[in-house]
Each structure stands twice: as structure tokens, then as C-alpha cells.
C-alpha positions as CSV (number, residue, x, y, z in Angstrom):
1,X,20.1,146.3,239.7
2,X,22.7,144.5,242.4
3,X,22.8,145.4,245.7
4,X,26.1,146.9,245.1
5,X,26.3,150.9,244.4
6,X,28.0,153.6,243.3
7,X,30.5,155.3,246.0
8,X,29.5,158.5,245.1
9,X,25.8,158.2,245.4
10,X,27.0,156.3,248.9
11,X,28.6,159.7,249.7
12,X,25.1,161.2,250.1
13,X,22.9,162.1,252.6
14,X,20.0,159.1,252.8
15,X,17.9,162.3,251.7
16,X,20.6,163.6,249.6
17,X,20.8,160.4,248.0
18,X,17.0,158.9,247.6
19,X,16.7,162.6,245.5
20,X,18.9,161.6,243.3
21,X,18.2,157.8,242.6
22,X,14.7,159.1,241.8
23,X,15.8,160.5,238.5
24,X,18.1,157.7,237.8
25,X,17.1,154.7,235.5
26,X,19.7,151.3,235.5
27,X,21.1,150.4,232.9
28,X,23.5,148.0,231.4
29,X,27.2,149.0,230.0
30,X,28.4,147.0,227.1
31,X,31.9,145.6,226.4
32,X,33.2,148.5,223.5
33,X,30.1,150.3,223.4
34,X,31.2,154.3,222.7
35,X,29.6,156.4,225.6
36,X,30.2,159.6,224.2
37,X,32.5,161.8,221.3
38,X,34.7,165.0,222.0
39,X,32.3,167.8,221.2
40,X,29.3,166.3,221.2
41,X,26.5,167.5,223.5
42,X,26.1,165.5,226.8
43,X,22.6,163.9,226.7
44,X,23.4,161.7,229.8
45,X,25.5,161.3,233.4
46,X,26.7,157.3,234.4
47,X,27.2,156.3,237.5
48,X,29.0,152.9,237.4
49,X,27.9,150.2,239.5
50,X,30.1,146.9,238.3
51,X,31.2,148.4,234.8
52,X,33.5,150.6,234.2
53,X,34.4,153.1,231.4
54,X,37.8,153.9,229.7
55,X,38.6,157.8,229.2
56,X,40.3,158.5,226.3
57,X,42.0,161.3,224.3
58,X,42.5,161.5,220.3
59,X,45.1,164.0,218.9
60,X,45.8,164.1,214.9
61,X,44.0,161.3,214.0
62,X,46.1,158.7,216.6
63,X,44.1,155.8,218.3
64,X,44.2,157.3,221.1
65,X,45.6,157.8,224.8
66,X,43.5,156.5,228.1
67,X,44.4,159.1,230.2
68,X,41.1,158.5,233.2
69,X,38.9,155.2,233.8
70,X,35.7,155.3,235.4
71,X,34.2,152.8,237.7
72,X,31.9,152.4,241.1
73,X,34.4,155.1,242.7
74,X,33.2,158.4,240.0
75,X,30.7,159.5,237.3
76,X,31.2,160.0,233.4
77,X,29.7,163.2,232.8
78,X,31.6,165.3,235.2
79,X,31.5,168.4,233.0
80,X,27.5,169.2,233.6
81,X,28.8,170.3,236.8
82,X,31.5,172.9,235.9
83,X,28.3,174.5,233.5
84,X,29.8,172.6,230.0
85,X,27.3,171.1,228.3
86,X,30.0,169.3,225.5
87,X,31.9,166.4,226.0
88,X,35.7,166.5,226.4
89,X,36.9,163.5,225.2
90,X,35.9,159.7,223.9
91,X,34.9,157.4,226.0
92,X,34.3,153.2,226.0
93,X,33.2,150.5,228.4
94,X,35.9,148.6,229.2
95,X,34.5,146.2,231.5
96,X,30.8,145.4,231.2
97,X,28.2,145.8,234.3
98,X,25.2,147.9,235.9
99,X,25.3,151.7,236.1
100,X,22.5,154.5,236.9
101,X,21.8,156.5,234.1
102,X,20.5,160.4,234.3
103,X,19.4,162.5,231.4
104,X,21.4,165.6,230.9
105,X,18.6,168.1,232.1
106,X,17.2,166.4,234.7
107,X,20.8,166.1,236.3
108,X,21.2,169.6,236.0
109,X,18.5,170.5,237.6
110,X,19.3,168.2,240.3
111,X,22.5,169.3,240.7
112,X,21.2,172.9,241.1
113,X,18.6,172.2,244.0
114,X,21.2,169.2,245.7
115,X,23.7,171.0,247.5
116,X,25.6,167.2,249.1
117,X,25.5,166.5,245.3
118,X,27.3,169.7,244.3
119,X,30.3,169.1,247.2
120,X,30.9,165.3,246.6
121,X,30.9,166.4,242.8
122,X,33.4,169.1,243.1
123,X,36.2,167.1,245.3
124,X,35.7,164.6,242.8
125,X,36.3,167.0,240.2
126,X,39.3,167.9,242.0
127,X,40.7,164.1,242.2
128,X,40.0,163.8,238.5
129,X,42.6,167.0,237.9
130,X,45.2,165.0,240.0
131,X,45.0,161.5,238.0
132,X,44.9,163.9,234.6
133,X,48.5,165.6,235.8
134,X,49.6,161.9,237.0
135,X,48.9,160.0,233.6
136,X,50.8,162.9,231.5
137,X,53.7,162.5,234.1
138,X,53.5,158.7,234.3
139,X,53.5,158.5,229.9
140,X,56.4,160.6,230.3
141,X,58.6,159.3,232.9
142,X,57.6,155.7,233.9
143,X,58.8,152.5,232.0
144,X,56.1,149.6,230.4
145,X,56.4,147.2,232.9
146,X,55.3,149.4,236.1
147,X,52.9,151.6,233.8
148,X,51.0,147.8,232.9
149,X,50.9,147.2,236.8
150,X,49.3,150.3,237.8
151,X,46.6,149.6,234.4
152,X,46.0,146.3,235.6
153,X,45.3,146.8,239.4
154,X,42.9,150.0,238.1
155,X,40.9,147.6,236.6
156,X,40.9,144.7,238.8
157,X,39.5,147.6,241.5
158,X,36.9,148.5,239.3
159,X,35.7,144.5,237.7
160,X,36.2,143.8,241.6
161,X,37.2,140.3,240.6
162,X,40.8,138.7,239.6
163,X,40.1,137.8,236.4
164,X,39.3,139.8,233.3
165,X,39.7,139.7,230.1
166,X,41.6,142.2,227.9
167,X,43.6,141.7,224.6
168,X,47.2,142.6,223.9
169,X,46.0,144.8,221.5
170,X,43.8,146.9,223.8
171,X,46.5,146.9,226.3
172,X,48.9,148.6,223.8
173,X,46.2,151.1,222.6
174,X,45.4,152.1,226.0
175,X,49.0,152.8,227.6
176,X,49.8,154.4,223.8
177,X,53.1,151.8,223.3
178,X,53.4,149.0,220.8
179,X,52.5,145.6,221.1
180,X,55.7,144.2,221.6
181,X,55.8,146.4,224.4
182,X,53.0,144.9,226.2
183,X,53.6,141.3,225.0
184,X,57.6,142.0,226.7
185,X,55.8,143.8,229.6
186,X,53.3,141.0,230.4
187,X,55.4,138.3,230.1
188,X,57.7,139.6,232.7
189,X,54.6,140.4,235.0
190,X,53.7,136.5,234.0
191,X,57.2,134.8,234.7
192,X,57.5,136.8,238.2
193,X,54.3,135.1,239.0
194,X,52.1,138.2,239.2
195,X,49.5,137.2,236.3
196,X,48.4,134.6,234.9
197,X,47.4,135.6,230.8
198,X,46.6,133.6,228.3
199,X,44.7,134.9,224.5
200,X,43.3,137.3,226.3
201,X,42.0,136.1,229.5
202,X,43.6,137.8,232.5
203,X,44.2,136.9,236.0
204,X,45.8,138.3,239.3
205,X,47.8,135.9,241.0
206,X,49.5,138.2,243.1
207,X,47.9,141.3,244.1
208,X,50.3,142.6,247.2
209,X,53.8,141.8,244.4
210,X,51.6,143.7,241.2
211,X,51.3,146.8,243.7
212,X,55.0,146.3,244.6
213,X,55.7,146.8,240.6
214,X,53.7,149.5,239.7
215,X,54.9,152.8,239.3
216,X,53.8,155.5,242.3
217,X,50.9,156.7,240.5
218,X,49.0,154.1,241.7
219,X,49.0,154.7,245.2
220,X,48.8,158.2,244.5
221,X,45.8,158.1,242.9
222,X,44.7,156.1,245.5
223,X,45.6,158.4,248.6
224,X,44.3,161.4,246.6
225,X,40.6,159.7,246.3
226,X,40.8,159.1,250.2
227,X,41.8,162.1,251.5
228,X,39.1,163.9,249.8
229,X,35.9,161.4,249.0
């Protein structure tokens, strides 16, 4: 496992935290790999170390809608701690990399006798709310272009490097637009010299101008985490 961990586990109490890691087991994420179906039961908890996980909700047979991603800064699995033992929605790896794994009933009972656990979980669970109510107002109101920018610098803060790679394709499924949409969109981030894209390999050329394009719900999202966690 790297040296590098999981900002909610960091959160902890050293005692707080060494209970915890003792029920955890590391494992790997892989590129596509489905974590986990609406409905199903939730057999496990991830914390993300260097991978991180897309959140995504289906409606009437549609590909889908990310509407939350999950790296080193939260948990998949949230909903063990609000006593719902289902899953809400679908969720993939989007970027490969380490996490701690915890079976279901092991991080219940955790949870139950781990009172730092419980708090750092709850104002996370609140921070979650606010990105869910800023994605449905950001598909609404907010144009390709600045909606790709705000995508783009979530996942370069969670692969915590500049390049990465992600296809068209993806891009459109993810944001829910076509793929003309995203080929217009990213050529405009490429000709301002923000990105540098090419058959799918990705990189940040210009992180201070990509935050100057991306709609508000960037920063918001990224106020909300540190005025609470």
C-alpha cells in the first residue's frame, strides 16, 4: 500500500484511526470495474487511496448521469452510516489505484463503537448532499465548456497527476451531452491552451486558466469540503 492515505481516515484520532485500519484490507481498484448496482446489498466500504470512483445514476434505461466521484477526499459506501444496507446508485473506477476495503458488517460494527468515525462520517455525508444539489443545478444551468472544466480539474485532484487518460466517449457519458459536444468543448479547452488531448490521453497544461473556465461549482464544492472536513 503507498505511503499516501485516505483524508478521511487522516481525520481520525491516531486511536480513532489505528481502530479502523485494523479491519481494513488494501486493495486494488481497476480501470471500469463496476463497484456496486442500485439495490443491491452493500457487502463492502472503499476508502480511496490513489483511485477514484465515478457515481452514477440510471433513469429509464439511459446510460447514465455522473452526478458524485469519489477519491482520497471520501468513502463509497456512505449509506451503512445513515442505517441503509442497499446501494443507491451505480458506481465505476474511473481512475485506477489503492484503496482500503472493509466488509459491510465489520464496518458497522465499527462504526457503532467509533464515535470520531461517526462525526467525520456525518459532515461528509453532509458535503455529499451539497455536490448532489450542485450537479442537478450545474446539468441545468451551466454550458459544456465550463461543465468539462470543473470534470476535468475533479479528476486531476483525485489521479493527483496532470495527465490522464479518458475517451471522448466517456466524457460525453459522464456530463450526459453528446459527443460532439465534448469533441467542440475540448477543443476549445485545447486551442486556449488549457489541455493538451490527444486519442484519449489527457493533460493539464494550465491548471490556474482551467479553474478560471469552470463553472462555480467547482470552487463550491471545494469550499463546502473545507469548511466542514
Amino acid at each position: 500500500m503507498p505511503a499516501a492515505e485516505n483524508h478521511l481516515i487522516e481525520l481520525l484520532s491516531r486511536s480513532d484511526r489505528q481502530s479502523l485500519l485494523a479491519i481494513c484490507e488494501p486493495v486494488q481498484l481497476v480501470l471500469a470495474e463496476v463497484m456496486c448496482e442500485p439495490g443491491e446489498p452493500t457487502r463492502h466500504v472503499y476508502f480511496p487511496v490513489d483511485g477514484f470512483i465515478s457515481v452514477i445514476a440510471r433513469i429509464d434505461g439511459h446510460p447514465g448521469l455522473e452526478v458524485g466521484m469519489v477519491g482520497r477526499e471520501g468513502m463509497l459506501g456512505t449509506q451503512l452510516a445513515l442505517g441503509v444496507a442497499t446501494t443507491p446508485l451505480h458506481a465505476v473506477v474511473q481512475g485506477p489505484g489503492a484503496a482500503w476495503r472493509i466488509a459491510a458488517p465489520d464496518f458497522q460494527r465499527e462504526l457503532a463503537r467509533n464515535a470520531g468515525l461517526q462525526r467525520g462520517l456525518h459532515r461528509y455525508i453532509h458535503v455529499l448532499m451539497s455536490q448532489l444539489a450542485d450537479s442537478a443545478a450545474c446539468l441545468r444551468f451551466h454550458l459544456i465548456g465550463p461543465r468539462l472544466a470543473r470534470w476535468l480539474l475533479m479528476s486531476q485532484d483525485r489521479a493527483h497527476s496532470d495527465s490522464f487518460r479518458v475517451t471522448q466517449e466517456f466524457l460525453a457519458y459522464m456530463l450526459g451531452v453528446r459527443r460532439v459536444g465534448i469533441t467542440e468543448a475540448a477543443g476549445a479547452l485545447q486551442r486556449d491552451g488549457l489541455i493538451q488531448y490527444s486519442r484519449g490521453d489527457l493533460k493539464v497544461l494550465d491548471r490556474p486558466g482551467l479553474e478560471a473556465m469552470a463553472c462555480a461549482c467547482y470552487a463550491a464544492d471545494k469550499r463546502a469540503y473545507a469548511e466542514l472536513l
